[in-house]
N, C-alpha and C positions, 0 to 999 in steps of 0.2 A: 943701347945694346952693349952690354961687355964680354958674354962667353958664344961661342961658338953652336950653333942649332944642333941639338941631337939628330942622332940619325937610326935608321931600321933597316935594316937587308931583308933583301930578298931570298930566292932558296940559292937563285943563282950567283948569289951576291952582289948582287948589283945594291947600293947604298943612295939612300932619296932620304929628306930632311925630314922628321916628325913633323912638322908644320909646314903645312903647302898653304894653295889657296885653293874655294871653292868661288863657281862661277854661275850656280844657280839662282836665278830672276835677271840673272847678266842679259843684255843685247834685246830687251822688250822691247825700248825706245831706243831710237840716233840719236833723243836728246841728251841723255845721261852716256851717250857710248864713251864721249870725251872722256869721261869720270873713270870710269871704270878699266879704260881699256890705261888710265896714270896708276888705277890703283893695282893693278897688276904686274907693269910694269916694276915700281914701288917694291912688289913683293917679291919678285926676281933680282933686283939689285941688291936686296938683304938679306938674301937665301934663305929664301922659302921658294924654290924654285921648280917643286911639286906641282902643278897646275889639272883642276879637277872641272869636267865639264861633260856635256852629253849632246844627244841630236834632238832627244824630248825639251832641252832649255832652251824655251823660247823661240820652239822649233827652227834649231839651228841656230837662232842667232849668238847664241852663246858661244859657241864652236866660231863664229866670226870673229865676235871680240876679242877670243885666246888667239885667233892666228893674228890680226893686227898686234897685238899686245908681245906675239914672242917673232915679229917678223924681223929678220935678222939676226935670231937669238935662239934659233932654235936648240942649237946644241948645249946648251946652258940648260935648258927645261925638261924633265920630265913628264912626258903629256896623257892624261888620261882621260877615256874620252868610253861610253856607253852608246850600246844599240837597243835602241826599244823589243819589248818581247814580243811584240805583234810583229816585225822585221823580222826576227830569230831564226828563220828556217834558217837552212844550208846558203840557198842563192841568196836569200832573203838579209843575211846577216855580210854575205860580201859587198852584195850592191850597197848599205847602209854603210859600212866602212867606207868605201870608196865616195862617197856622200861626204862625208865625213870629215875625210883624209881634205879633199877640195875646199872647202867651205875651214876648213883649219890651215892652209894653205903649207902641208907639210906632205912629204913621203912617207910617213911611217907614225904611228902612234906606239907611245912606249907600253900604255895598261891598255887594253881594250876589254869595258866588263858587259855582260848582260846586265839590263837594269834592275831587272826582278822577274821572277820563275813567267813563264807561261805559256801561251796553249800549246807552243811548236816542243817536239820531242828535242831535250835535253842534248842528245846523240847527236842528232844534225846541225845541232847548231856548236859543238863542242868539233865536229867535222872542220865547218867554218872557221873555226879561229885558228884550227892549225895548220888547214889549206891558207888563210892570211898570215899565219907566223911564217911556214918556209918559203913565203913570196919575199917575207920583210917587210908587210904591209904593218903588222905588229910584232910585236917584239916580245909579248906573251900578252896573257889573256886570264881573266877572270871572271867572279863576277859581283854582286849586288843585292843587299834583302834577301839571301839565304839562311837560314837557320843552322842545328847544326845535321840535322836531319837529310836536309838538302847537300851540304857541305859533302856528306858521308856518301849520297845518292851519288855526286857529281864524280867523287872518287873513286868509283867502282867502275864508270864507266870508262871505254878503251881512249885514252887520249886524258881523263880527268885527271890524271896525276901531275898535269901539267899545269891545273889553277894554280894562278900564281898571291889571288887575294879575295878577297872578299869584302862589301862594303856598305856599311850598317849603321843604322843609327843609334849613336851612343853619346851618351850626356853625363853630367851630375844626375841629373833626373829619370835618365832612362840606362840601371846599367845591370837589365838585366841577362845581357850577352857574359856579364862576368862570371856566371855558376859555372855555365858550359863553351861557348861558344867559344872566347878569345882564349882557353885553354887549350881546347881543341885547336886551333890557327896557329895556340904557338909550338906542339907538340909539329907540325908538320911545316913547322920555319916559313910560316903565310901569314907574313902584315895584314891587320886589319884594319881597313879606312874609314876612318867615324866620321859623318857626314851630321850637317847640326848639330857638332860641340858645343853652342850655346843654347839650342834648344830652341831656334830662332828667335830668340833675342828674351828671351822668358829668363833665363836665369839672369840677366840682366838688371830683373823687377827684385829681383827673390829676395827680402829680407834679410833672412839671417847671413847668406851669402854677402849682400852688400855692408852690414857692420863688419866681417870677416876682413873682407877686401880693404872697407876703411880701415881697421886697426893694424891693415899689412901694408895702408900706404898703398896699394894697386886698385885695379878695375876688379868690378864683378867679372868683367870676359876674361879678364888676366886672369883671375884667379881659375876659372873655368878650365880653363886652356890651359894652365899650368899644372891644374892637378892630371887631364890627359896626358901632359906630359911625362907623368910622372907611371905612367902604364907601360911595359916593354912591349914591342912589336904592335904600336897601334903608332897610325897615322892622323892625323887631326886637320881637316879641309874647312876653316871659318872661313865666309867669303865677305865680302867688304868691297861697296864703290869706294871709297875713301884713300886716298894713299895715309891720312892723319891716322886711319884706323888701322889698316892694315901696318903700320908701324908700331899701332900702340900692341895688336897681336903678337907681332914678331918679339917685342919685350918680355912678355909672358916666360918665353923658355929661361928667362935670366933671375925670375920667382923659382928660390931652391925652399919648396915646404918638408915642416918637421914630419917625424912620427905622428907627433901632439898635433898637427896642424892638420894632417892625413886622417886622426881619429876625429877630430870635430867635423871635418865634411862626413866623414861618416855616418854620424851621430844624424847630423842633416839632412844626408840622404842617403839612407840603407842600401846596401850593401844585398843582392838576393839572396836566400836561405835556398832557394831552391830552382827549378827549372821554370823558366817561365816562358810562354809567346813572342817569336820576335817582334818587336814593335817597328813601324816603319811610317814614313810619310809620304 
């Protein structure tokens, strides 16, 4: 590591590091929890102190791991943490924080998002996150796998002015949120958190990405992770049991690519011409 981790504000400016961690498939087993809850640790001692998690990982157990891993550390971490959309009503989406908040063993979550649209009306549950924000329960609210469609829907409504992000799957491979979507987020000064930066381990495989990475001396994930970094106002959540790994990520930000280097991913992985479906996992 030699330079310091970029960072992205918020509207309110509040400032969190382009590279956090993700903690999905986190807490399946107590066999691996050892692992996992170093490689986390690991990831807060090198700022990447972003920590991304939900109540759907590994129902709950995920949200255990992040509280062992930041216990006595909470003010150091940025914590964000999602409610299922079958939850989402009004009552529905308190009692799931509150869930939430226990099993993460903290008072207050910093991002709180919806996971992805569903059946409960948008309204009551945008009610929810700001009856939990002026408790202090969170600290704002967003949400997850919206489009820019939905992004537009959620702004209209009485309270939606107050999304504070959005979080979507975004890759080398998958970046077809670039035509419209993170245009749109940046125009309204709202990070957008790319979940699966490596595309679960797929660009990893990828050929030509891998000669790239050899002739640059990095990883395929470095390189992956580097060129996200290389986007304004996007957040990037690789998750990793590994602390070996989660270090080799945190290096990524210290990969400064050319122009020249910017047009060859290109070349490799297009760039949308035009509007497309969000894609999601």
């Amino acid at each position: 590591m030699v330079g310091p981790l970029p960072h992205v504000s918020f509207a309110d400016g509040t400032r969190v590091p382009a590279l956090g961690l993700g903690t999905w498939h986190m807490g399946e087993t107590r066999a691996s929890a050892s692992d996992e809850i170093r490689a986390l640790k690991a990831g807060i001692d090198c700022g990447m102190t972003l920590i991304d998690t939900a109540e759907m990982y590994a129902s709950g157990g995920a949200e255990e791991i992040t509280g062992e891993a930041i216990q006595g550390r909470r003010d150091e971490v940025f914590l964000v943490s999602k409610v299922l959309p079958s939850n989402a009503s009004r009552k529905g989406t308190i009692a799931a924080c509150e869930a939430s908040l226990k099993r993460l063993g903290t008072d207050r979550i910093d991002l709180y998002l919806l996971h992805w649209p569903g059946r409960h009306p948008l309204r009551g549950t945008i009610e929810a996150f700001e009856e939990l924000r002026a408790s202090g329960k969170i600290l704002r609210w967003g949400v997850s796998n919206f489009d820019t469609v939905g992004m537009k829907q959620i702004s209209s409504l009485p309270g939606g002015q107050n999304c504070a992000s959005n979080q979507v799957l975004y890759n080398l491979s998958t970046r077809g949120i670039e035509f419209d979507l993170l245009p749109w987020m940046a125009e309204q000064s709202m990070p957008l958190m790319a979940y699966s930066p490596l595309d679960e381990g797929r660009l990893m495989r990828h050929p030509g990405l891998g000669r790239m990475a050899g002739q640059l001396g990095v990883t395929p994930a470095q390189l992956a992770l580097a060129f996200l970094l290389t986007r304004d106002n996007v957040i990037s959540i690789p998750k990793s049991s590994s602390p070996e790994r989660v270090m080799e990520n945190r290096a990524s930000a210290d990969i400064a690519l050319s122009d020249g280097q910017l047009a060859e991913l290109d070349l490799m992985f297009p760039p949308p011409r035009s509007r497309e479906p969000l894609q999601m996992i």
